[in-house]
C-alpha positions as CSV (number, residue, x, y, z in Angstrom):
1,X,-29.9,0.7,-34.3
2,X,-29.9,4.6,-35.5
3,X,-26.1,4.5,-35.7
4,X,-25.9,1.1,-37.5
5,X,-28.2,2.4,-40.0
6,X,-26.7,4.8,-40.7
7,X,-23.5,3.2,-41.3
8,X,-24.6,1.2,-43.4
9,X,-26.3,3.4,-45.4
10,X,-23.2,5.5,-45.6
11,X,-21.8,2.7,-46.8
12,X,-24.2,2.0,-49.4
13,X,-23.8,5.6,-51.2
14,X,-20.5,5.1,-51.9
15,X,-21.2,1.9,-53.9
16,X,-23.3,1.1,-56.8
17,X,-25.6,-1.7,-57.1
18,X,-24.6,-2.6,-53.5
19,X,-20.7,-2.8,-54.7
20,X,-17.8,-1.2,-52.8
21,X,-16.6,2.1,-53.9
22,X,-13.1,1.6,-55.3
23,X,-11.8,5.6,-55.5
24,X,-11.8,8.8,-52.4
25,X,-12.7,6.3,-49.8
26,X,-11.4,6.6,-45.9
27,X,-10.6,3.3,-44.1
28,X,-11.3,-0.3,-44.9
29,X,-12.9,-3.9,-44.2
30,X,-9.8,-5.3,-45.0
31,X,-11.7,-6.8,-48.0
32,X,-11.7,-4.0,-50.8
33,X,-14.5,-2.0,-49.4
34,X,-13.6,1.7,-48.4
35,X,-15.9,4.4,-46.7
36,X,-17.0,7.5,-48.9
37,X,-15.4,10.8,-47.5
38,X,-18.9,12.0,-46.4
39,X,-19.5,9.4,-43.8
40,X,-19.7,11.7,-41.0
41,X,-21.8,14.1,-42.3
42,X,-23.9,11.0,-43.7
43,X,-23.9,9.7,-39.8
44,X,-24.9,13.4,-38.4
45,X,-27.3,14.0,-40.8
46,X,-31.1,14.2,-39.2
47,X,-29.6,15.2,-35.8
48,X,-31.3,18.3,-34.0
49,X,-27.4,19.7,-33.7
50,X,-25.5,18.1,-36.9
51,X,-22.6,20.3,-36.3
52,X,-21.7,19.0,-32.8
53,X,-22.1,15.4,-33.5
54,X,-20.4,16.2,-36.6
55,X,-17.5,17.6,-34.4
56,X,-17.4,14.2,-32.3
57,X,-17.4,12.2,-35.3
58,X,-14.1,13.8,-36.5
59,X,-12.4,12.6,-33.3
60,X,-12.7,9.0,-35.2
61,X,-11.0,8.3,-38.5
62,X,-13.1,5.6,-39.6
63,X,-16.6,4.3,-38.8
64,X,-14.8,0.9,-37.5
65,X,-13.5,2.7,-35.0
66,X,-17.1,3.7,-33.5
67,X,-18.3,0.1,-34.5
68,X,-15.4,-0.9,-31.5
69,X,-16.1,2.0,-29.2
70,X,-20.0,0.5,-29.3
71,X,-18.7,-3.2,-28.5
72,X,-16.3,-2.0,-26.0
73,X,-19.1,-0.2,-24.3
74,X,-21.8,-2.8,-24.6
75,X,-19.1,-5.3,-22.8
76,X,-18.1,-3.1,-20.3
77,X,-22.4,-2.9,-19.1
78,X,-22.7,-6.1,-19.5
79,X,-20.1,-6.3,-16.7
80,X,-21.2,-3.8,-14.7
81,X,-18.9,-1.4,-15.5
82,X,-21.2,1.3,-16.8
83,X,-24.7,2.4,-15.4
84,X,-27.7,3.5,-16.9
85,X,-28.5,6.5,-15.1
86,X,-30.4,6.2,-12.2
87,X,-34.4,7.5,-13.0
88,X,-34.7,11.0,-11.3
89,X,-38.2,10.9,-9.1
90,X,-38.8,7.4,-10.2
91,X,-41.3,5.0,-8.3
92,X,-40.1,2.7,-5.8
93,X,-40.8,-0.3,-8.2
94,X,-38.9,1.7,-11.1
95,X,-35.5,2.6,-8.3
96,X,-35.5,-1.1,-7.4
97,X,-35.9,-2.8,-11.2
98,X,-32.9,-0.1,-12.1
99,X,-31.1,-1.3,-9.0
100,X,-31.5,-4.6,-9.8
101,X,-30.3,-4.2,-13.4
102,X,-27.4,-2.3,-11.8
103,X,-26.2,-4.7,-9.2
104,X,-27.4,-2.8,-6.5
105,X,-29.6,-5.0,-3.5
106,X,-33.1,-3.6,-3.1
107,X,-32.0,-3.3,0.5
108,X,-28.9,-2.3,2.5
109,X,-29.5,-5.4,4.3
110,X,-28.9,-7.6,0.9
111,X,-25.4,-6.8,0.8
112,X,-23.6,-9.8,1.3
113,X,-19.9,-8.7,3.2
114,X,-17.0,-10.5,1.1
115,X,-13.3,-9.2,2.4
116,X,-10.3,-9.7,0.2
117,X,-8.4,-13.6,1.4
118,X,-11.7,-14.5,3.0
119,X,-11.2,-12.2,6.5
120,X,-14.1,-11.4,8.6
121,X,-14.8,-8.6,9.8
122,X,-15.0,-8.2,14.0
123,X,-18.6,-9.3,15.3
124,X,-17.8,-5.8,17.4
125,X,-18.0,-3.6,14.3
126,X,-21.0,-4.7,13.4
127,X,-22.7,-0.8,14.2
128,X,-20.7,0.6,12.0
129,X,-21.0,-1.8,9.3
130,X,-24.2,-1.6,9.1
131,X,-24.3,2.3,9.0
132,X,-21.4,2.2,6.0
133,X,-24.3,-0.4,4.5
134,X,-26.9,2.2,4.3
135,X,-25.1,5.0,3.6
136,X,-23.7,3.2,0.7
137,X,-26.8,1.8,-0.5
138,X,-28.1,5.5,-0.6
139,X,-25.0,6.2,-2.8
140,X,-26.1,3.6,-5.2
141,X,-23.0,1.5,-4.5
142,X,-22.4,-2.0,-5.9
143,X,-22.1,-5.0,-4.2
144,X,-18.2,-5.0,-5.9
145,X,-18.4,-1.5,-4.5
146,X,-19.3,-2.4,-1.3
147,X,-16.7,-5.3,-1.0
148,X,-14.1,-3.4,-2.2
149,X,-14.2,-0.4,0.1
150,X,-14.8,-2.9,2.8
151,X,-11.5,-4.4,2.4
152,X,-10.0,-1.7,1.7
153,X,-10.5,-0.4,4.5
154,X,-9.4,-3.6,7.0
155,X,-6.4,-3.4,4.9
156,X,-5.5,-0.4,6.4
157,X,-6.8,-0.8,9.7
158,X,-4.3,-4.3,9.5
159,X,-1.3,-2.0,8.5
160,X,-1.7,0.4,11.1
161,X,-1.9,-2.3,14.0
162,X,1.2,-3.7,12.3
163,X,2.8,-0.4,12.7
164,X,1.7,0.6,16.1
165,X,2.4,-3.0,17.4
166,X,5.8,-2.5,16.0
167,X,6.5,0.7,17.3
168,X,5.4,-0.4,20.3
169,X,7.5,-2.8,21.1
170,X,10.4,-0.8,20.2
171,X,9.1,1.9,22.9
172,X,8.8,-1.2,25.2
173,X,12.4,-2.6,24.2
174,X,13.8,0.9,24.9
175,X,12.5,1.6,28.0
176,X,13.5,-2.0,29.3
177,X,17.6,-1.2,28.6
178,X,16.7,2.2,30.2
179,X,15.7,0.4,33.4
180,X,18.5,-2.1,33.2
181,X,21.4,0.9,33.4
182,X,19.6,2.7,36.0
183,X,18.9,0.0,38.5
184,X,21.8,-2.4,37.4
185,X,22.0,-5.5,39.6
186,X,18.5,-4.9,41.4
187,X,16.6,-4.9,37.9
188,X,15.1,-8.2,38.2
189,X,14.3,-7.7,41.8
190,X,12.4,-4.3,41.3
191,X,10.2,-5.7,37.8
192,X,9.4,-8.6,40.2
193,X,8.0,-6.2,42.9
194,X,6.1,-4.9,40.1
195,X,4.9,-7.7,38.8
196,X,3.9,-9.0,42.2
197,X,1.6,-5.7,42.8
198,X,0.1,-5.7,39.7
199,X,-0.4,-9.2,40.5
200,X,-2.5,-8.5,43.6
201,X,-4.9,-6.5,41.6
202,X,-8.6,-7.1,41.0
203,X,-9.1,-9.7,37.7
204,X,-8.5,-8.4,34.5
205,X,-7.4,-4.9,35.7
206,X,-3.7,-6.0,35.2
207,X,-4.1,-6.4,31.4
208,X,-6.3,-3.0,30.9
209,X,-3.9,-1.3,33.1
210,X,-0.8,-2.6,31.2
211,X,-2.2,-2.3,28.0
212,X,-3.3,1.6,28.2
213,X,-1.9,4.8,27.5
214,X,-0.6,7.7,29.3
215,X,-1.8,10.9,28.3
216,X,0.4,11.7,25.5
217,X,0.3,8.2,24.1
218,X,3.2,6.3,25.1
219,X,2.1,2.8,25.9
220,X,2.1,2.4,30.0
221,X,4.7,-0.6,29.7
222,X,6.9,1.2,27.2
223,X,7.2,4.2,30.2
224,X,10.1,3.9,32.7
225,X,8.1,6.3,35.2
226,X,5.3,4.2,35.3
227,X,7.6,0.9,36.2
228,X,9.1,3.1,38.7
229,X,6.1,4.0,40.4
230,X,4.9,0.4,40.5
231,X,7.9,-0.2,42.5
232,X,7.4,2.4,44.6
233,X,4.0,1.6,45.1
234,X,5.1,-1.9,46.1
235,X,7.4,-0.6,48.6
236,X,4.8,1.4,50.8
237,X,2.2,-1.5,50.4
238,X,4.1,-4.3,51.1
239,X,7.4,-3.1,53.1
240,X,8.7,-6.7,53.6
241,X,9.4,-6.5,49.3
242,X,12.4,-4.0,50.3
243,X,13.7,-6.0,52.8
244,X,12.9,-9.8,51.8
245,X,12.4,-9.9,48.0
246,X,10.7,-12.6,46.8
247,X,10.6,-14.3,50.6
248,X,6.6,-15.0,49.8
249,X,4.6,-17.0,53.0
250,X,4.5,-15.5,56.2
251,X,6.5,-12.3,55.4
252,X,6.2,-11.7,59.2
253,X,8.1,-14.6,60.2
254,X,10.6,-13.9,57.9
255,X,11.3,-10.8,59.3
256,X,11.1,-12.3,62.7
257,X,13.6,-15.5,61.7
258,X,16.3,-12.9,60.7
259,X,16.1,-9.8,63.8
260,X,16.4,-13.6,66.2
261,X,19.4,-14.3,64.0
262,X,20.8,-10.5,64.6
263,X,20.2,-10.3,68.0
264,X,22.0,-13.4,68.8
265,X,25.0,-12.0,67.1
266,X,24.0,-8.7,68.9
267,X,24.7,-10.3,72.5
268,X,27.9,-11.5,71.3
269,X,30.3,-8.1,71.4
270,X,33.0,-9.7,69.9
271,X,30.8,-10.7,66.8
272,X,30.5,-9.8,63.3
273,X,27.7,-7.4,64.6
274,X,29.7,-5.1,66.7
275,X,33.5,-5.8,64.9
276,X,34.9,-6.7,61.3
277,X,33.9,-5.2,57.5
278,X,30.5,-6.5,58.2
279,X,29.6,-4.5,61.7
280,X,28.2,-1.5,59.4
281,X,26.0,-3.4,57.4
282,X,24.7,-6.2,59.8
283,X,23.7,-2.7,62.5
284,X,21.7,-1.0,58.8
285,X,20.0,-4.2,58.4
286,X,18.9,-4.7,62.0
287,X,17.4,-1.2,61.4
288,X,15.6,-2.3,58.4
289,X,14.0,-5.3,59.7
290,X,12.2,-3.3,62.5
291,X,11.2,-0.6,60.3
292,X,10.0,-3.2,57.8
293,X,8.3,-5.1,60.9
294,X,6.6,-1.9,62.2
295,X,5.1,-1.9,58.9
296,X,4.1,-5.6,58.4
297,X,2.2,-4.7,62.3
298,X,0.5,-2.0,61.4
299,X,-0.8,-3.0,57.5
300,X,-2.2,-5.8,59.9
């Protein structure tokens, strides 16, 4: 009301009788009237420190430009834009009514959580939500504040899952090629004896297992070494997986079906055990179904 007053009274001086002075005004209504060339000093005039405010008046060249400066900033509290400042070793009753009037909750626990597209944040983050909460209601923050960092920061949490997912599965892609050169036709054979160990394994391990990381990060199913040892692993646990892949069942009769089938040929001296391109390999699998059958016995 000080500043309109004066304004107005500016005004006034530069008219007589209430009319509009015609001659060494600044600015106008649009409607004849001009300002007198005094207005600022007019407007400092009274204040403890005339000189400074007469310095910030001469950053405007008309009094309608601090008539819109004042609307702009009325607008801009009315939509929370600007504060009041906060009452320094106020009550509690005087902190909550400028809360109130600031669009701050009386409570952390008044915050109401509103992510950007409707999302949700997990019912596991909950903790830390409601720490954030407090410490931002201790800053002062807005619930606009509030909703904003809140989604601002899923967003980024979203885009770095997108990334590492991504990566990921280029790590995984890699190391699946790598693995198809180096075993070649036994590829699907070996990730099934891996699959069928990991398989075995107590309920739910095989999905933590799978899903963790070695120790400088690489993804466990994006790392050739680690397929490889499954294999191996397979291997000295379950022997008849070398020799009979994929035979399933009795693997003990398996074994036993196929040395009856080699030792019939072995009685034979004139068969393809002891003679022809096959001799060599038919005697290294015999060899290999009793080792695998020593084995079998003695896992139980």
């Amino acid at each position: 009301m000080q500043l309109n007053r004066r304004l107005f009274d500016s005004a006034g001086e530069g008219a007589a009788g209430g009319a509009p002075a015609s001659t060494g005004g600044v600015g106008s209504t649009g409607g004849g009237f001009t300002w007198n060339d005094g207005w600022r000093s007019q407007l400092a005039a009274g204040s403890t420190d005339s000189g400074k405010e007469l310095k910030q008046l001469e950053r405007y060249e008309s009094p309608e430009q601090i008539w819109r400066k004042a609307r702009e900033l009325e607008r801009k509290m009315s939509a929370g834009e600007l504060r009041s400042a906060k009452p320094e070793g106020g009550t509690d009753a005087e902190i909550t009514k400028w809360r109130s009037e600031n669009n701050v909750p009386a409570k952390p626990e008044e915050y109401e959580i509103h992510m950007a597209e409707g999302g949700i944040p997990p019912k596991d983050d909950d903790p830390f939500l409601q720490s954030f909460l407090k410490s931002a209601h201790a800053a002062d923050y807005t619930q606009s504040q509030v909703n904003s960092a809140i989604s601002s920061f899923y967003g980024e949490v979203a885009a770095q899952q997108t990334q590492i997912a991504e990566a990921e599965a280029e790590a995984a892609k890699r190391t699946d090629d790598q693995l198809h050169q180096e075993w070649g036709a036994d590829y699907r054979v070996n990730k099934n004896m891996a699959e069928a160990l990991l398989a075995r394994a107590p309920e739910g391990f095989r999905d933590r297992f799978m899903n963790g990381y070695l120790d400088d990060h690489t993804p466990i199913k994006a790392s050739p070494e680690a397929w490889k040892w499954l294999v191996q692993m397979e291997r000295e646990v379950n022997a008849a997986a070398t020799v009979l892949p994929g035979a399933g069942g009795d693997v003990g009769a398996s074994i036993a079906t196929e040395l009856a089938s080699l030792r019939k040929m072995m009685g034979n001296t004139n068969s393809e055990y002891w003679k022809g391109a096959d001799a060599e390999k038919n005697q290294a699998r015999y060899r290999q179904l009793i080792e695998a059958e020593e084995k079998v016995a003695k896992r139980g």
